[in-house]
N, C-alpha and C positions, 0 to 999 in steps of 0.2 A: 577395422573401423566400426565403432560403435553408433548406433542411430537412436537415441534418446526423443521421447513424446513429451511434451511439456502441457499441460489442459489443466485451466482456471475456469470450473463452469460457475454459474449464474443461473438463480433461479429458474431464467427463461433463456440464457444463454450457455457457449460454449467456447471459452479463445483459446486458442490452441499454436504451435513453436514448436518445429521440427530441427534436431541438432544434428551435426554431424561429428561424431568426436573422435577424432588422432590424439592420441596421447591426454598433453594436456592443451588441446588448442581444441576450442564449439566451435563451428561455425551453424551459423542460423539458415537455413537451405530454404525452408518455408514457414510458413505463420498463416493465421487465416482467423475466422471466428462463424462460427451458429448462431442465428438470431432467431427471437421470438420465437423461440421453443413453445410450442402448443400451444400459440396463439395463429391468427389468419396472417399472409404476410409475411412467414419465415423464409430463411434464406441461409447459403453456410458460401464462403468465400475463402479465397485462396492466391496467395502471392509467393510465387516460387522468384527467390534469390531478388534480383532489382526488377522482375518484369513485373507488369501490370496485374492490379487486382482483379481475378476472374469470378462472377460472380453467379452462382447459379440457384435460382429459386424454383424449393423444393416445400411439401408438407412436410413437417418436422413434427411429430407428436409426442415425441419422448426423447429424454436427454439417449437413449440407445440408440433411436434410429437418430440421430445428432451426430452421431461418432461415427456408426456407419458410413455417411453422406463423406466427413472429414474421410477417414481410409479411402474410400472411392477417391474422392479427390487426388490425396497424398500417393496412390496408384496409378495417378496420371502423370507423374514425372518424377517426384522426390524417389518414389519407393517403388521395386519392381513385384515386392510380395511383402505381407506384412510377416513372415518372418525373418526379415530385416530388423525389427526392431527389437530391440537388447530390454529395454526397458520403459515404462510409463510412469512419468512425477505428476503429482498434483500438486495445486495450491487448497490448504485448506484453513478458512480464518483463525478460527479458535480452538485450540490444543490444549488450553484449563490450563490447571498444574499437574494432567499426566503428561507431558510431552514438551519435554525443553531443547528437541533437533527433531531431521528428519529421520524417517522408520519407516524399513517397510511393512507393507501394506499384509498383515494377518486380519485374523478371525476375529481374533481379541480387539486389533486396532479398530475394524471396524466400527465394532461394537463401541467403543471409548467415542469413536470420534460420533456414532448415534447419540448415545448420553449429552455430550456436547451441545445438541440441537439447543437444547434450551436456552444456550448463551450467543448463540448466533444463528439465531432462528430464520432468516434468510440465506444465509451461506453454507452452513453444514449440509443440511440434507441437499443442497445440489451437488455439492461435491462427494456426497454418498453416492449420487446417482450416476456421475461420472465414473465411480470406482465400478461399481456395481454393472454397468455399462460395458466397462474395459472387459471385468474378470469375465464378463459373458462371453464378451467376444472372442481374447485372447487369452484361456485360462492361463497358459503356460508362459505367458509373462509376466515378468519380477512388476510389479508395482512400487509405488515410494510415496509419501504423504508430508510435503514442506509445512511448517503452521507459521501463517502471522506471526503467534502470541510467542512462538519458541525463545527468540532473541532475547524476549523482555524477561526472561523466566530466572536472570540472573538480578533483579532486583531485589532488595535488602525487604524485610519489613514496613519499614520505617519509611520505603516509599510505595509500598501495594496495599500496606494497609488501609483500609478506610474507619474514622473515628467512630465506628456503630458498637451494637452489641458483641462482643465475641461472638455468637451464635449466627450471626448473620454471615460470619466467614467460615464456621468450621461446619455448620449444617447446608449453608445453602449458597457459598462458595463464592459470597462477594466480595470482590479485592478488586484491586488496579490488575488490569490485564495488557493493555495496549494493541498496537495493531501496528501493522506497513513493516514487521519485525523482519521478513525478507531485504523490503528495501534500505531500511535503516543499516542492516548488517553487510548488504553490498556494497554501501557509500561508505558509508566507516572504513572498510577494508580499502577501498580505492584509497580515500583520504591517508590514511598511514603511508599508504606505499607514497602520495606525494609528499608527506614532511619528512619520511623516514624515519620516525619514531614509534612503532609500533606498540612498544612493550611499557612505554610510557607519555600517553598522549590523551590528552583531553581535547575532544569534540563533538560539537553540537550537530544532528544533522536534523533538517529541515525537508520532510517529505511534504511540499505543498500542494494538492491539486483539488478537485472538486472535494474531497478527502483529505486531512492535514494532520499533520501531527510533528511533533518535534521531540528528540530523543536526545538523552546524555551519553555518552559513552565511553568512557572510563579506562584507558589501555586496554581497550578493544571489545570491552562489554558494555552491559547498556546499566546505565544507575538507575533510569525514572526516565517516563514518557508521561505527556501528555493525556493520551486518550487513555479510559479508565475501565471499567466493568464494559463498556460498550464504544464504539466509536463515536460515541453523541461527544464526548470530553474532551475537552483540548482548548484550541485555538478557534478561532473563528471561522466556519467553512462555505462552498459554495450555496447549500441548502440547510444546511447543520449549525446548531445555533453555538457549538460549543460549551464552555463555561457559564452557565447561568445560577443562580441563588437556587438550591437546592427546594426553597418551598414556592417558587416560581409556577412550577407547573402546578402544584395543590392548588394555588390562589386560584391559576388559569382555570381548571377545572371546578372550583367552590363559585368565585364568583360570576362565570362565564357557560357553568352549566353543560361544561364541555365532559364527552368523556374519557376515558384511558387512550383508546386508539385513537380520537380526534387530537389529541395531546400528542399524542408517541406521531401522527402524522405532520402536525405543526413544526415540531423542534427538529423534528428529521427533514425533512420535506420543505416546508414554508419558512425557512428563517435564515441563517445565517446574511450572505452576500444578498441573497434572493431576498430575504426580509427586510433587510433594509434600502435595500434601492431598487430591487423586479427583474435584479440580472442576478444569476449565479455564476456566469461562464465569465471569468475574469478578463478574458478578450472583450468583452460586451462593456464590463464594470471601466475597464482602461480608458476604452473609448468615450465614452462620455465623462469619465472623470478629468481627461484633458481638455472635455470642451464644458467644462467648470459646473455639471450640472452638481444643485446643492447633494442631490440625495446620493450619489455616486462619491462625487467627496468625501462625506461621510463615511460610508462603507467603507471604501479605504484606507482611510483613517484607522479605524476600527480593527480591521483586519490586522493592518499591518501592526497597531500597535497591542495585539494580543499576539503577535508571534513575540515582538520586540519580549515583552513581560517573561515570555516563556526563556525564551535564550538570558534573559540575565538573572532569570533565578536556578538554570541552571549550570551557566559560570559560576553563582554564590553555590551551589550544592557540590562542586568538581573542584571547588576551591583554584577558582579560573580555566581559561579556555585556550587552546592552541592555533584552532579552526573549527568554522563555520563551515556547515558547507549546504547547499540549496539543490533540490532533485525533486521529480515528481513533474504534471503538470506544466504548474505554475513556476515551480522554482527553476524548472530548467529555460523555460521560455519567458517568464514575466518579470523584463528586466526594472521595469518601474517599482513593481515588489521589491524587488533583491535594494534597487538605489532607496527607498524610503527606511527600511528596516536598517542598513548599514549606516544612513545617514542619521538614526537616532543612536547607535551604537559607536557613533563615533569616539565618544569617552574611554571606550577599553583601550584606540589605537588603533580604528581600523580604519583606511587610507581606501577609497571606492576609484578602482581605475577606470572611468567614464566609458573608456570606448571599448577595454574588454568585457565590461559589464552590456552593451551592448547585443554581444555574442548572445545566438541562441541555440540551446539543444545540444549544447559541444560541451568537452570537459574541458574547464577554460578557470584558471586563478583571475578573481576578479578585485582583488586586495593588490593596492602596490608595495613593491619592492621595499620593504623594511616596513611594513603593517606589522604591528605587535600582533595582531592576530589573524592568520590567513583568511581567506571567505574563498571558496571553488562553488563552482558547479559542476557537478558531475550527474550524469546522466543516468537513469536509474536504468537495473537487469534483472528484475525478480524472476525471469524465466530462466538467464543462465544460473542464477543460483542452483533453482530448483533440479536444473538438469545435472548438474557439477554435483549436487547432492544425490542425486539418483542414480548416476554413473558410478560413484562412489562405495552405496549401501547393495549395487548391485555386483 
């Protein structure tokens, strides 16, 4: 039996999914995460199988002694020595266009995924430090490096390009990138195995959560996503403003005297859900949108009708849709979401079954029995991919 590390670090954080794998069957043994990595405060936690979160606060100064703390832990029940473990995956956001799957963890890769910083300049270098961490600890462990942007890497020109100068893509490598490419490609694969059309199947999946994005994907590859050079593009999100008029932010900063980072902190930070009503956490936006406040309304409105916009220009791009399908967040849990978006899409043929849209966090078909076009929810696994991909390269 193989024992697979699964770690998604975070500037200031560490999550971490410990596998067990027989053949082809993971089972998930433990999960845990590091907080507040070299700030006052931190802490690292640990939930083996169904028992209770145990949590222990510790100095944490460095993403290394982060991982230390996780083994110590993982040595309290999962693991009896850490050469038990076969091998270590990461999540790592942006992969550019060297890297369209996952690879293990070399010299070279490193180095590609340093280069990188400058396109996910919050992400990369933690998940450097994570790598950098491991090979410290456990030189003699395979490593593996999953990328967000991988999945998207089968898109056409004609949907990564952006209308600038040639020079802007071929020097300094601005294109559509996308992101959530892990979860997108684990819902897609579920979704096939429920219509059973794998090889030829058009659907749209829907990763909504404080984060959102929406994806095409085409007998099992992706055509065009949402999010674009950066995760600011898409849909409408918790603190993310999405899609805005490109000289929006120029104006912000000309007439407002604001500057680059007070901008880059706005549109990130200050807007989406959050900007328009003071909640971002769509439990909060829900709550008050059923007790009619105006600004909540709104938001919702909003929201929902920027995913709606997105799913029917990507039916008109697929030359129609077979299923929908909602994960993430929001889409697995926010049934009110799922009933407004379905209920303006009712024109394609989709039939919203009230009570299994209800369901929350389950993989649950929420279209009735003869909907021309299914709608599931299916629960997102970005960590068994990454493990399933590491067991794999390893």
């Amino acid at each position: 039996m193989d024992k697979i590390l699964v770690l998604n670090s975070g500037s200031s954080s560490l999550k971490y999914q410990l596998f067990n794998v027989d053949g082809d069957k993971y089972e998930a043994v433990a999960k845990g995460l590091a907080e507040r990595i070299g700030i006052d405060g931190s802490f690292v936690s640990i939930k083996i199988g169904d028992g209770d979160k145990v949590i222990k606060e510790v100095a944490l100064a460095s993403h290394q002694e982060a991982i230390k703390e996780v083994f110590d832990l993982l040595l309290q029940g999962p693991l009896t020595s850490l050469k038990e473990l076969s091998g270590v995956g990461h999540r790592i956001v942006h992969g550019g266009e060297y890297f369209d799957r996952s690879v293990l963890v070399t010299d070279e890769v490193i180095d590609r995924i340093a280069e990188l910083c400058t396109l996910a300049p919050l992400h990369n270098p933690a998940a450097l430090l994570g790598i950098k961490a491991v090979k410290s600890l456990l030189p003699d462990v395979p490593q593996v490096v999953a990328f967000d942007t991988a999945f998207h890497q089968t898109m056409q020109p004609e949907a990564y390009m952006y209308a600038l100068p040639k020079e802007q893509y071929t020097k300094y490598k601005i294109r559509r990138y996308g992101a959530h490419g892990t979860s997108h490609q684990f819902v897609a694969r579920e979704a096939n195995k429920l219509i059973g059309n794998p090889e030829h199947s058009k659907i749209i999946t829907c990763h909504i959560g404080n984060g959102a994005s929406i994806t095409a994907v085409k007998d099992g590859k992706c055509m065009d996503t949402s999010m674009g050079f950066t995760p600011l593009a898409g849909v409408v999100m918790g603190t993310r403003s999405g899609d805005v008029d490109p000289f929006v932010p120029l104006y912000i900063m000309k007439s407002q005297n604001k500057t680059i980072e007070e901008v880059d902190n706005l549109l990130n930070k200050q807007s989406g859900m959050f900007g328009l009503c003071g909640y971002s956490d769509n439990r909060d936006v829900e709550t008050r949108y059923f007790a009619g406040e105006h600004d909540a309304i709104v938001a919702m409105q909003v929201y929902c009708y920027s995913i709606v916009k997105y799913i029917g220009a990507y039916t008109a791009s697929m030359g129609g849709v077979d299923a929908i399908v909602f994960t993430g967040g929001v889409g697995e849990n926010g049934s009110e979401v799922r009933k407004l978006v379905c209920e303006r899409l009712a024109f394609m043929g989709i039939e919203l079954d009230e009570e299994a849209n209800k369901l929350r966090g389950k993989t649950v078909e929420i279209s009735k029995p003869g909907s021309k076009v299914r709608v599931f929810v299916i629960p997102t696994n970005e960590e068994l991919v990454i493990a399933q991909d590491t067991k794999k390269l390893i």
